[in-house]
C-alpha positions in Angstrom: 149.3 156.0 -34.7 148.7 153.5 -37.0 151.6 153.3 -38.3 152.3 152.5 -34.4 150.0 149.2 -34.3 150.8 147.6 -37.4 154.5 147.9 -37.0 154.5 147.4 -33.2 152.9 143.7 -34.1 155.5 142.5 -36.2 157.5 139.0 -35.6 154.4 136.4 -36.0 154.2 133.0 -37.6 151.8 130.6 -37.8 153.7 127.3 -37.2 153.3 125.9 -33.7 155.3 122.5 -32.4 154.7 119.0 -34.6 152.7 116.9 -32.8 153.6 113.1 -33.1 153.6 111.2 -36.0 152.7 107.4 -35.7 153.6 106.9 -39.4 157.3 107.4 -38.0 160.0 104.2 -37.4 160.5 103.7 -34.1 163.5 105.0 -33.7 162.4 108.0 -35.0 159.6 108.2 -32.3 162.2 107.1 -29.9 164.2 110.3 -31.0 161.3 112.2 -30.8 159.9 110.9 -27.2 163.7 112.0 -25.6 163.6 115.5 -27.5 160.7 116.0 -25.4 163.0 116.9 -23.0 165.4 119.1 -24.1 166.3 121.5 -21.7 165.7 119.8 -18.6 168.1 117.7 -16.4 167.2 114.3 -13.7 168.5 113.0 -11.4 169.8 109.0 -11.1 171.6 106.3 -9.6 173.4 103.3 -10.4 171.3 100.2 -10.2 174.0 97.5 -11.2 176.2 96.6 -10.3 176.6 97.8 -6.6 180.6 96.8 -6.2 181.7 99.6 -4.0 184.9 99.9 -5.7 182.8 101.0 -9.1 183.5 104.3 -9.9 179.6 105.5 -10.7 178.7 103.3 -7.8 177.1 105.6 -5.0 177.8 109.1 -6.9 174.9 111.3 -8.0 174.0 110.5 -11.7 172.7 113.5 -13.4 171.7 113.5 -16.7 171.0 116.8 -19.0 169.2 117.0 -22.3 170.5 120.1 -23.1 170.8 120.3 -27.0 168.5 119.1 -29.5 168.2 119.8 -33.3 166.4 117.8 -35.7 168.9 115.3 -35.9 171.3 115.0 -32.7 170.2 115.1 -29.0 173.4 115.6 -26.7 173.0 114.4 -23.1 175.7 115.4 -20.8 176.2 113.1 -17.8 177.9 114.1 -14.5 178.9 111.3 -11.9 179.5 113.3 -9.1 181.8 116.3 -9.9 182.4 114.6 -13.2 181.3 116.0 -15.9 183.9 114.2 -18.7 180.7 112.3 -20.5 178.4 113.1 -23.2 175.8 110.8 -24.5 175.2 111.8 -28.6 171.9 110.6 -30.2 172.0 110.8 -34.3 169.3 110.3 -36.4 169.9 109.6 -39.8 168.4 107.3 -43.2 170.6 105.3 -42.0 168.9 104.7 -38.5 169.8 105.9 -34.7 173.0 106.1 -33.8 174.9 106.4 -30.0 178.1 107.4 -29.1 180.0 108.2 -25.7 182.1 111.0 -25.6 184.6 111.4 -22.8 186.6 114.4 -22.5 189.6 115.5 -20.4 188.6 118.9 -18.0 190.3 120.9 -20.7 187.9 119.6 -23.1 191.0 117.8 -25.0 188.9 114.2 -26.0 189.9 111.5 -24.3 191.7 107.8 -25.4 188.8 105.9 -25.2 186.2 108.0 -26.8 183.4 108.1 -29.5 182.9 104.5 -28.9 179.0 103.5 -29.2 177.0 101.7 -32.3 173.5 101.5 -34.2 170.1 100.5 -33.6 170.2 96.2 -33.5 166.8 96.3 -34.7 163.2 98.2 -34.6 162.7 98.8 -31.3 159.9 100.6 -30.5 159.1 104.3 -29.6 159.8 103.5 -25.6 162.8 101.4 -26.7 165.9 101.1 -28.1 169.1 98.8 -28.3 172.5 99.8 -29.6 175.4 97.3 -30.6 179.0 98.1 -30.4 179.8 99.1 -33.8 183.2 98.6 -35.7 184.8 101.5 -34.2 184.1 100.4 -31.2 185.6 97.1 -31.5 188.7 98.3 -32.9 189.2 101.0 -30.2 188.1 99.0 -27.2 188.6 95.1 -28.1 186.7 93.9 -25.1 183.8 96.1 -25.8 183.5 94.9 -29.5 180.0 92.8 -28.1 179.0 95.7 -26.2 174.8 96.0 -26.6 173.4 99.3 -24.4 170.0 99.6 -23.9 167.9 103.2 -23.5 164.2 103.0 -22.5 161.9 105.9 -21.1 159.0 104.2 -19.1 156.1 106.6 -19.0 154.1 104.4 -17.0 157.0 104.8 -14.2 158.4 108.0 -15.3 161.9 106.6 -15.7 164.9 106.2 -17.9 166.9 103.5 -17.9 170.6 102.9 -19.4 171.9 99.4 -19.3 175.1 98.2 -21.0 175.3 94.3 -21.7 179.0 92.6 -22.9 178.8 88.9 -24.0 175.0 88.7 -23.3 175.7 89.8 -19.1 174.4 92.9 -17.8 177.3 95.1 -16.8 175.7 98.4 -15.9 172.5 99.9 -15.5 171.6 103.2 -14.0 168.2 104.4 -13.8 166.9 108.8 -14.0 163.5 110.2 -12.5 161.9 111.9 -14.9 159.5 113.0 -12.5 161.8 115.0 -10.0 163.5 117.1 -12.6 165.8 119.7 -12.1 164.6 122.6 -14.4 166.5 125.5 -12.8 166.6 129.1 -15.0 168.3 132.4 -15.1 166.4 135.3 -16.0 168.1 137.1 -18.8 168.0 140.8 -20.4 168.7 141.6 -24.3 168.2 144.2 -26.2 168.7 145.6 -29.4 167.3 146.7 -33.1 165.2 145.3 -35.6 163.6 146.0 -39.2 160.2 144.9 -40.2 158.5 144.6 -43.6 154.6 144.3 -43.6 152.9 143.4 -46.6 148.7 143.8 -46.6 147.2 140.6 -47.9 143.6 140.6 -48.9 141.4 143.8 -49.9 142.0 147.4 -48.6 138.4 147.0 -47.1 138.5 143.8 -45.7 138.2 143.8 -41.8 139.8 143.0 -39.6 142.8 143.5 -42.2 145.4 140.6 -42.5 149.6 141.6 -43.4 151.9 139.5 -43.5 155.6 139.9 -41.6 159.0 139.7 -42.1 161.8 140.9 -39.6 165.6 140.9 -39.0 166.5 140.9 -35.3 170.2 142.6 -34.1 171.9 143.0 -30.9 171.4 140.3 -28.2 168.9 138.4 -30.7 170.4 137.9 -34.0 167.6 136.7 -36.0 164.8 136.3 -38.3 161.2 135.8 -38.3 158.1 135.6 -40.0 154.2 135.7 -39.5 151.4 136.9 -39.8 148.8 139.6 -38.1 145.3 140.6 -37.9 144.3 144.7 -37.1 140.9 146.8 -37.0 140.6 150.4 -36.0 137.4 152.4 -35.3 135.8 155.7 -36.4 137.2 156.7 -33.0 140.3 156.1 -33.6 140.7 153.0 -30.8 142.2 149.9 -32.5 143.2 146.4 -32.3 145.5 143.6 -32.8 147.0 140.1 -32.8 149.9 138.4 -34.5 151.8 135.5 -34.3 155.5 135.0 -35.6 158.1 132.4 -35.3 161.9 133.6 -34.7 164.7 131.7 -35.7 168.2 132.5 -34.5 170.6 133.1 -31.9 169.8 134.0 -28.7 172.9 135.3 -26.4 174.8 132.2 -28.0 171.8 129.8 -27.8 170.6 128.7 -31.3 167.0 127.8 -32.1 163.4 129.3 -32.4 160.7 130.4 -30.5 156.9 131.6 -31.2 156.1 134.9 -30.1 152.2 136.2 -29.4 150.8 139.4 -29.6 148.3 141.4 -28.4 147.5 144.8 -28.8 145.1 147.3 -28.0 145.2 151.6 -28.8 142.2 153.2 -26.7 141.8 157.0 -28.4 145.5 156.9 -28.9 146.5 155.3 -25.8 148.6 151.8 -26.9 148.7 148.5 -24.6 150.9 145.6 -26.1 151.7 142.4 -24.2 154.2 140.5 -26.5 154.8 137.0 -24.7 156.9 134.0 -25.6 154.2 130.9 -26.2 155.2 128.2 -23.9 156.5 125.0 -24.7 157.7 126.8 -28.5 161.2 126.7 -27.8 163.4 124.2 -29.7 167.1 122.9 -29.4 169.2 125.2 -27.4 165.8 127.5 -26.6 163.6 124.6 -25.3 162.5 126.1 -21.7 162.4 129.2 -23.0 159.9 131.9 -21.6 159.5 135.8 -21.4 157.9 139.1 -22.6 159.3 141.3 -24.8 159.0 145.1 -24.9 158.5 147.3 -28.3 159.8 150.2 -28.7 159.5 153.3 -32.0 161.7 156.2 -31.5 162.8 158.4 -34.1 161.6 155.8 -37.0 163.6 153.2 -35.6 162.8 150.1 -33.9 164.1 148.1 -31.1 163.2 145.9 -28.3 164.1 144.7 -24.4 163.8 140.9 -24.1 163.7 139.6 -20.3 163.2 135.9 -20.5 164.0 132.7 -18.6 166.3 129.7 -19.9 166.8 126.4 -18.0 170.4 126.1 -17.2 173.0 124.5 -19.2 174.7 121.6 -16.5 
Protein backbone atom coordinates (compact mmCIF):
# COMPACT_ATOMS: atom_id res chain seq x y z
CA UNK A 1 0.00 0.00 0.00
CA UNK A 2 2.78 1.98 0.03
CA UNK A 3 4.09 1.10 -2.82
CA UNK A 4 0.49 2.54 -3.83
CA UNK A 5 1.16 6.25 -2.45
CA UNK A 6 4.49 6.90 -3.53
CA UNK A 7 3.97 5.68 -7.01
CA UNK A 8 0.34 7.00 -7.33
CA UNK A 9 2.17 10.72 -6.71
CA UNK A 10 4.41 10.70 -9.44
CA UNK A 11 4.58 13.56 -12.36
CA UNK A 12 5.63 16.70 -10.02
CA UNK A 13 7.92 19.64 -10.61
CA UNK A 14 8.76 22.45 -8.91
CA UNK A 15 8.89 25.19 -11.63
CA UNK A 16 5.76 27.42 -11.78
CA UNK A 17 5.26 30.28 -14.63
CA UNK A 18 8.19 33.23 -14.92
CA UNK A 19 6.90 36.19 -13.54
CA UNK A 20 8.05 39.43 -15.48
CA UNK A 21 11.30 40.56 -15.84
CA UNK A 22 11.90 44.49 -16.00
CA UNK A 23 15.58 43.84 -16.77
CA UNK A 24 14.08 42.70 -20.29
CA UNK A 25 14.12 45.15 -23.70
CA UNK A 26 11.09 46.24 -24.48
CA UNK A 27 10.39 44.32 -27.11
CA UNK A 28 10.89 41.50 -25.13
CA UNK A 29 8.27 42.60 -22.52
CA UNK A 30 6.19 43.47 -25.42
CA UNK A 31 6.54 39.75 -26.52
CA UNK A 32 5.87 38.74 -23.21
CA UNK A 33 2.77 41.14 -22.37
CA UNK A 34 0.88 39.42 -25.79
CA UNK A 35 1.94 35.78 -24.74
CA UNK A 36 -0.16 36.51 -21.88
CA UNK A 37 -2.75 35.63 -23.99
CA UNK A 38 -2.29 32.75 -25.63
CA UNK A 39 -5.11 30.74 -26.00
CA UNK A 40 -7.73 33.21 -25.97
CA UNK A 41 -9.45 35.04 -28.97
CA UNK A 42 -11.30 39.00 -29.12
CA UNK A 43 -13.28 40.45 -30.83
CA UNK A 44 -12.65 43.94 -33.08
CA UNK A 45 -13.59 46.32 -35.64
CA UNK A 46 -12.14 48.48 -38.10
CA UNK A 47 -11.56 52.01 -36.92
CA UNK A 48 -10.07 53.59 -40.12
CA UNK A 49 -10.82 54.06 -42.57
CA UNK A 50 -14.68 53.60 -42.81
CA UNK A 51 -14.89 53.57 -46.86
CA UNK A 52 -17.72 51.16 -47.37
CA UNK A 53 -16.11 49.71 -50.26
CA UNK A 54 -13.00 48.48 -47.77
CA UNK A 55 -13.05 44.99 -47.62
CA UNK A 56 -12.44 44.69 -43.52
CA UNK A 57 -14.81 47.61 -43.29
CA UNK A 58 -17.96 46.54 -41.30
CA UNK A 59 -16.98 42.66 -40.92
CA UNK A 60 -16.29 41.08 -37.51
CA UNK A 61 -12.48 41.22 -36.69
CA UNK A 62 -11.50 38.40 -34.58
CA UNK A 63 -8.32 37.97 -33.53
CA UNK A 64 -6.77 34.49 -31.85
CA UNK A 65 -3.59 34.04 -29.89
CA UNK A 66 -3.49 30.68 -30.30
CA UNK A 67 0.18 29.50 -30.45
CA UNK A 68 2.98 30.68 -28.36
CA UNK A 69 6.48 29.24 -27.74
CA UNK A 70 9.33 31.07 -26.47
CA UNK A 71 10.05 32.73 -29.46
CA UNK A 72 6.92 33.12 -32.05
CA UNK A 73 3.36 34.14 -31.10
CA UNK A 74 0.94 33.32 -34.16
CA UNK A 75 -2.26 35.34 -34.26
CA UNK A 76 -4.79 34.21 -36.64
CA UNK A 77 -7.19 36.84 -37.91
CA UNK A 78 -10.67 36.27 -39.41
CA UNK A 79 -12.62 39.17 -41.24
CA UNK A 80 -15.74 37.79 -41.38
CA UNK A 81 -15.73 34.16 -42.77
CA UNK A 82 -12.14 34.89 -43.71
CA UNK A 83 -9.85 33.24 -42.11
CA UNK A 84 -6.70 33.65 -44.98
CA UNK A 85 -4.44 35.85 -42.37
CA UNK A 86 -1.99 35.07 -39.74
CA UNK A 87 -0.18 37.63 -37.84
CA UNK A 88 3.62 35.96 -36.81
CA UNK A 89 5.49 37.61 -33.82
CA UNK A 90 9.47 36.48 -33.68
CA UNK A 91 11.71 37.21 -31.16
CA UNK A 92 15.09 36.92 -31.75
CA UNK A 93 18.94 38.69 -30.80
CA UNK A 94 18.20 40.29 -33.47
CA UNK A 95 15.03 42.09 -32.11
CA UNK A 96 11.03 41.58 -32.90
CA UNK A 97 10.00 40.73 -35.91
CA UNK A 98 6.25 40.74 -37.82
CA UNK A 99 5.04 39.21 -40.68
CA UNK A 100 1.58 38.74 -42.50
CA UNK A 101 0.75 35.53 -43.74
CA UNK A 102 -2.14 35.15 -46.25
CA UNK A 103 -3.10 31.90 -47.38
CA UNK A 104 -5.41 30.53 -50.13
CA UNK A 105 -8.51 28.08 -48.32
CA UNK A 106 -6.41 25.24 -49.36
CA UNK A 107 -3.77 26.47 -47.28
CA UNK A 108 -1.54 27.01 -50.60
CA UNK A 109 0.32 30.69 -49.53
CA UNK A 110 -0.78 33.36 -51.24
CA UNK A 111 1.08 36.03 -53.90
CA UNK A 112 1.46 38.66 -51.58
CA UNK A 113 2.58 37.00 -48.43
CA UNK A 114 5.17 37.09 -45.62
CA UNK A 115 5.47 40.72 -46.10
CA UNK A 116 6.01 42.57 -42.64
CA UNK A 117 9.52 44.15 -40.97
CA UNK A 118 11.46 44.78 -37.61
CA UNK A 119 11.18 46.81 -34.62
CA UNK A 120 12.05 50.83 -35.87
CA UNK A 121 13.21 51.40 -32.46
CA UNK A 122 12.74 50.56 -28.56
CA UNK A 123 9.39 50.86 -28.08
CA UNK A 124 8.22 50.04 -24.90
CA UNK A 125 6.59 47.05 -23.17
CA UNK A 126 2.82 48.45 -24.27
CA UNK A 127 4.36 49.39 -27.61
CA UNK A 128 5.74 48.57 -30.60
CA UNK A 129 6.35 49.81 -34.34
CA UNK A 130 7.33 47.73 -37.27
CA UNK A 131 8.82 49.07 -40.72
CA UNK A 132 8.45 47.35 -43.99
CA UNK A 133 11.47 45.49 -44.29
CA UNK A 134 13.38 44.67 -47.70
CA UNK A 135 11.25 41.79 -48.53
CA UNK A 136 8.60 43.74 -48.22
CA UNK A 137 9.60 46.34 -50.49
CA UNK A 138 10.61 44.08 -53.13
CA UNK A 139 7.42 42.03 -53.01
CA UNK A 140 4.98 44.86 -52.68
CA UNK A 141 6.73 48.20 -54.08
CA UNK A 142 4.07 50.49 -52.77
CA UNK A 143 4.34 49.01 -49.34
CA UNK A 144 8.16 49.44 -49.17
CA UNK A 145 7.33 52.63 -46.41
CA UNK A 146 4.88 50.63 -44.79
CA UNK A 147 5.21 51.35 -40.61
CA UNK A 148 2.43 49.12 -38.47
CA UNK A 149 1.91 49.77 -35.22
CA UNK A 150 0.72 47.13 -32.19
CA UNK A 151 -0.14 48.50 -28.78
CA UNK A 152 -2.15 46.71 -25.90
CA UNK A 153 -3.66 49.46 -23.59
CA UNK A 154 -4.24 48.00 -20.17
CA UNK A 155 -5.59 51.10 -18.88
CA UNK A 156 -8.53 50.56 -21.69
CA UNK A 157 -8.20 46.94 -22.16
CA UNK A 158 -7.56 47.27 -25.94
CA UNK A 159 -5.32 46.28 -28.78
CA UNK A 160 -4.78 48.36 -31.48
CA UNK A 161 -3.27 47.53 -35.13
CA UNK A 162 -2.55 50.53 -37.31
CA UNK A 163 -0.67 50.44 -40.54
CA UNK A 164 0.82 53.87 -41.75
CA UNK A 165 2.32 54.23 -45.77
CA UNK A 166 4.26 57.55 -46.52
CA UNK A 167 3.70 58.87 -42.86
CA UNK A 168 -0.63 58.55 -43.48
CA UNK A 169 -2.62 56.33 -41.40
CA UNK A 170 -4.09 53.70 -43.72
CA UNK A 171 -5.76 51.22 -41.29
CA UNK A 172 -6.41 50.75 -37.84
CA UNK A 173 -8.60 48.19 -36.21
CA UNK A 174 -9.01 48.08 -32.66
CA UNK A 175 -9.74 44.21 -30.18
CA UNK A 176 -11.46 44.15 -26.69
CA UNK A 177 -9.53 42.41 -24.53
CA UNK A 178 -12.08 42.60 -22.04
CA UNK A 179 -15.04 40.64 -23.82
CA UNK A 180 -12.95 37.63 -24.78
CA UNK A 181 -14.13 34.68 -26.41
CA UNK A 182 -12.50 31.81 -24.33
CA UNK A 183 -14.76 28.96 -25.51
CA UNK A 184 -13.42 25.10 -24.56
CA UNK A 185 -14.04 21.45 -25.36
CA UNK A 186 -13.81 19.02 -22.75
CA UNK A 187 -11.54 16.27 -23.78
CA UNK A 188 -10.84 12.49 -22.64
CA UNK A 189 -7.20 10.69 -22.92
CA UNK A 190 -5.97 7.93 -21.64
CA UNK A 191 -3.12 5.74 -21.65
CA UNK A 192 0.28 4.32 -19.83
CA UNK A 193 2.99 5.61 -18.06
CA UNK A 194 6.38 4.53 -16.23
CA UNK A 195 7.68 6.24 -13.17
CA UNK A 196 11.06 6.26 -11.46
CA UNK A 197 11.23 7.55 -7.80
CA UNK A 198 14.40 8.23 -6.22
CA UNK A 199 14.36 8.96 -2.09
CA UNK A 200 16.37 12.02 -1.43
CA UNK A 201 17.43 12.78 2.08
CA UNK A 202 17.69 10.10 5.09
CA UNK A 203 15.55 6.83 5.36
CA UNK A 204 14.30 8.57 8.71
CA UNK A 205 13.62 11.79 7.72
CA UNK A 206 9.83 12.83 7.82
CA UNK A 207 7.89 13.62 5.94
CA UNK A 208 10.25 11.70 3.32
CA UNK A 209 11.17 13.71 0.10
CA UNK A 210 11.70 11.51 -3.65
CA UNK A 211 12.25 12.82 -6.41
CA UNK A 212 10.31 11.92 -9.97
CA UNK A 213 10.71 11.06 -13.33
CA UNK A 214 7.99 9.73 -15.82
CA UNK A 215 7.30 8.90 -19.46
CA UNK A 216 3.68 9.45 -20.55
CA UNK A 217 2.12 7.11 -23.73
CA UNK A 218 -1.18 7.09 -25.35
CA UNK A 219 -3.21 10.28 -25.68
CA UNK A 220 -0.23 12.24 -23.65
CA UNK A 221 3.04 11.51 -25.13
CA UNK A 222 5.37 12.98 -22.62
CA UNK A 223 7.67 13.53 -19.96
CA UNK A 224 7.89 15.00 -16.63
CA UNK A 225 9.63 15.65 -13.58
CA UNK A 226 9.14 16.71 -9.82
CA UNK A 227 9.19 16.18 -6.78
CA UNK A 228 7.03 14.72 -3.63
CA UNK A 229 6.63 14.82 -0.04
CA UNK A 230 4.95 11.32 1.96
CA UNK A 231 4.42 10.32 5.82
CA UNK A 232 2.71 7.27 6.94
CA UNK A 233 1.62 6.32 10.56
CA UNK A 234 1.97 3.46 12.97
CA UNK A 235 -1.59 2.93 11.78
CA UNK A 236 -0.98 2.50 8.66
CA UNK A 237 -2.96 5.91 7.30
CA UNK A 238 -0.65 8.02 5.15
CA UNK A 239 -0.09 11.13 3.25
CA UNK A 240 1.00 13.03 0.32
CA UNK A 241 1.79 15.90 -1.98
CA UNK A 242 3.78 16.41 -5.18
CA UNK A 243 4.19 18.63 -7.81
CA UNK A 244 5.50 17.87 -11.46
CA UNK A 245 5.76 19.65 -14.60
CA UNK A 246 4.89 17.70 -17.99
CA UNK A 247 6.21 18.47 -21.19
CA UNK A 248 4.82 17.11 -24.36
CA UNK A 249 2.12 16.42 -26.60
CA UNK A 250 -1.24 16.59 -25.76
CA UNK A 251 -3.81 15.05 -28.54
CA UNK A 252 -1.56 17.01 -31.12
CA UNK A 253 -1.20 20.17 -28.91
CA UNK A 254 2.45 20.69 -27.78
CA UNK A 255 3.59 22.36 -24.56
CA UNK A 256 3.55 21.84 -20.66
CA UNK A 257 1.54 21.96 -17.86
CA UNK A 258 1.95 21.62 -13.90
CA UNK A 259 0.15 18.98 -12.29
CA UNK A 260 -0.71 19.00 -8.23
CA UNK A 261 -1.25 16.24 -6.02
CA UNK A 262 -2.84 15.34 -3.14
CA UNK A 263 -3.19 12.22 -1.47
CA UNK A 264 -4.52 10.75 1.48
CA UNK A 265 -4.69 6.47 2.54
CA UNK A 266 -7.08 6.27 5.75
CA UNK A 267 -6.22 2.42 7.24
CA UNK A 268 -5.84 1.44 3.64
CA UNK A 269 -8.50 3.40 2.07
CA UNK A 270 -6.65 5.87 -0.76
CA UNK A 271 -8.15 9.40 -1.82
CA UNK A 272 -6.02 11.19 -4.59
CA UNK A 273 -7.15 14.45 -6.38
CA UNK A 274 -4.57 15.06 -9.10
CA UNK A 275 -5.51 18.62 -10.70
CA UNK A 276 -4.03 20.69 -13.48
CA UNK A 277 -2.70 24.15 -11.72
CA UNK A 278 -4.34 26.92 -13.42
CA UNK A 279 -2.85 29.35 -15.50
CA UNK A 280 0.45 26.49 -15.97
CA UNK A 281 -0.28 25.83 -19.46
CA UNK A 282 2.10 27.17 -22.11
CA UNK A 283 2.07 27.53 -26.01
CA UNK A 284 -0.46 25.27 -27.56
CA UNK A 285 -1.72 24.15 -23.77
CA UNK A 286 -2.31 27.79 -22.47
CA UNK A 287 -6.07 27.45 -21.14
CA UNK A 288 -5.54 24.24 -20.12
CA UNK A 289 -7.47 22.74 -17.08
CA UNK A 290 -8.54 19.24 -15.71
CA UNK A 291 -8.15 16.23 -13.26
CA UNK A 292 -6.50 13.37 -13.92
CA UNK A 293 -7.27 9.78 -12.64
CA UNK A 294 -4.44 7.17 -11.41
CA UNK A 295 -4.70 4.00 -11.87
CA UNK A 296 -2.24 0.44 -10.64
CA UNK A 297 -3.41 -2.80 -12.06
CA UNK A 298 -1.39 -5.71 -12.38
CA UNK A 299 2.05 -3.54 -11.79
CA UNK A 300 1.26 -1.35 -14.47
CA UNK A 301 0.32 2.08 -14.58
CA UNK A 302 -1.98 4.26 -16.49
CA UNK A 303 -4.23 7.22 -16.31
CA UNK A 304 -7.72 8.98 -17.66
CA UNK A 305 -7.21 12.69 -18.38
CA UNK A 306 -10.56 14.79 -18.83
CA UNK A 307 -9.47 18.36 -19.25
CA UNK A 308 -10.66 21.52 -20.98
CA UNK A 309 -8.73 23.49 -23.92
CA UNK A 310 -9.89 26.79 -25.39
CA UNK A 311 -10.67 26.41 -28.93
CA UNK A 312 -8.34 26.72 -31.82
CA UNK A 313 -10.37 29.61 -34.33
Amino acid sequence: MRYYLASAALLLSQSFLALGDESKKPNEQFFQSLKKFCGQSFEGATEFPQNADHPMVGKKLLMSVSACSESEIRIPLQVGEDKSRTWILTLSDKGLLLKHDHRHPDGTPDKQTNYGGWTTAEGSASRQRFAADEETAKLIPEAATNVWTLEIDAEKQQFTYALERNAAPRYKAAFNLVSQTKEKKTMQAKGTFEVQMTPQGAKEDVPGRMSLEKKFFGDLEAASKGEMLAAQTADGSAGYVAMERVNGTLQGRKGSFLLQHSGTMTRGAPQLLVTVVPDSGTDQLVGLSGKMEIKLADGKHSYEFEYKLPIAH
